[in-house]
C-alpha positions in Angstrom: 11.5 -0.4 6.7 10.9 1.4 3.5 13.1 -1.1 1.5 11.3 -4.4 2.7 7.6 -2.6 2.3 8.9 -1.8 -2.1 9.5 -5.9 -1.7 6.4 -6.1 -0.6 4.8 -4.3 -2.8 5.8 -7.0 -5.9 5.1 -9.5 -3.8 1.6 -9.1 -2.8 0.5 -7.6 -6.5 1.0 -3.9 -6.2 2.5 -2.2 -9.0 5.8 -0.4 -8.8 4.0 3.0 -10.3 2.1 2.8 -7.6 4.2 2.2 -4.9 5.9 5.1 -5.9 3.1 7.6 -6.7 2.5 6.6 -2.9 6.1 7.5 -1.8 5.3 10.9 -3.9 1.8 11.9 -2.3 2.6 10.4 1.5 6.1 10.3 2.2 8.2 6.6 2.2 7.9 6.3 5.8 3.7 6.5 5.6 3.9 4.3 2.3 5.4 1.4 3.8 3.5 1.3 6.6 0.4 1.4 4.4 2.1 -1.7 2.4 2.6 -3.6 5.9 -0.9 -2.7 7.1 -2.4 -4.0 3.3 -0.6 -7.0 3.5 -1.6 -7.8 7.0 -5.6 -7.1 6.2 -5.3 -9.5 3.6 -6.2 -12.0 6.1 -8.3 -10.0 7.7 -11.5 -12.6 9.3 -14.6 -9.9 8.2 -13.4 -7.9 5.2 -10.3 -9.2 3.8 -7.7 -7.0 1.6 -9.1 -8.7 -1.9 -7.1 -6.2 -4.4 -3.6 -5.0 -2.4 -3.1 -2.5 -5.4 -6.6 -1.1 -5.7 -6.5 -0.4 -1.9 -3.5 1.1 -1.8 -4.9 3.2 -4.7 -7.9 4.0 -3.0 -5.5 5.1 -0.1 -3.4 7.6 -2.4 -6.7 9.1 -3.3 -7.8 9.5 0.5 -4.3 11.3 1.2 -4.5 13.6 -2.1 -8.1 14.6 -0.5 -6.6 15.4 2.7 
């Protein structure tokens, strides 16, 4: 799971620093699933994912805040 989510990651625009200041601060397991979950609200209907890497971002902070 962890290997297809860093795929992902280049895939949908988020950078590879990112991805793994993300492994760092939540664990791989809790990073991919974030990756799946970003990629998935891009197509959102309401309030679509418009920035994969800024949301993930915003995510890292969220964690790091507790």
């Amino acid at each position: 799971m962890v290997e297809p989510a860093r795929i992902t990651c280049a895939e949908i625009g988020i950078n590879r620093y990112v991805w793994n200041e993300a492994v760092q601060v939540m664990g791989a397991f809790a990073a991919a699933i974030l990756v799946m979950v970003t990629e998935i609200n891009q197509q959102h209907p309401e309030r679509p994912v418009l920035n994969p890497e800024g949301f993930l971002r915003g995510m890292i902070y969220a964690a790091r805040a507790g």
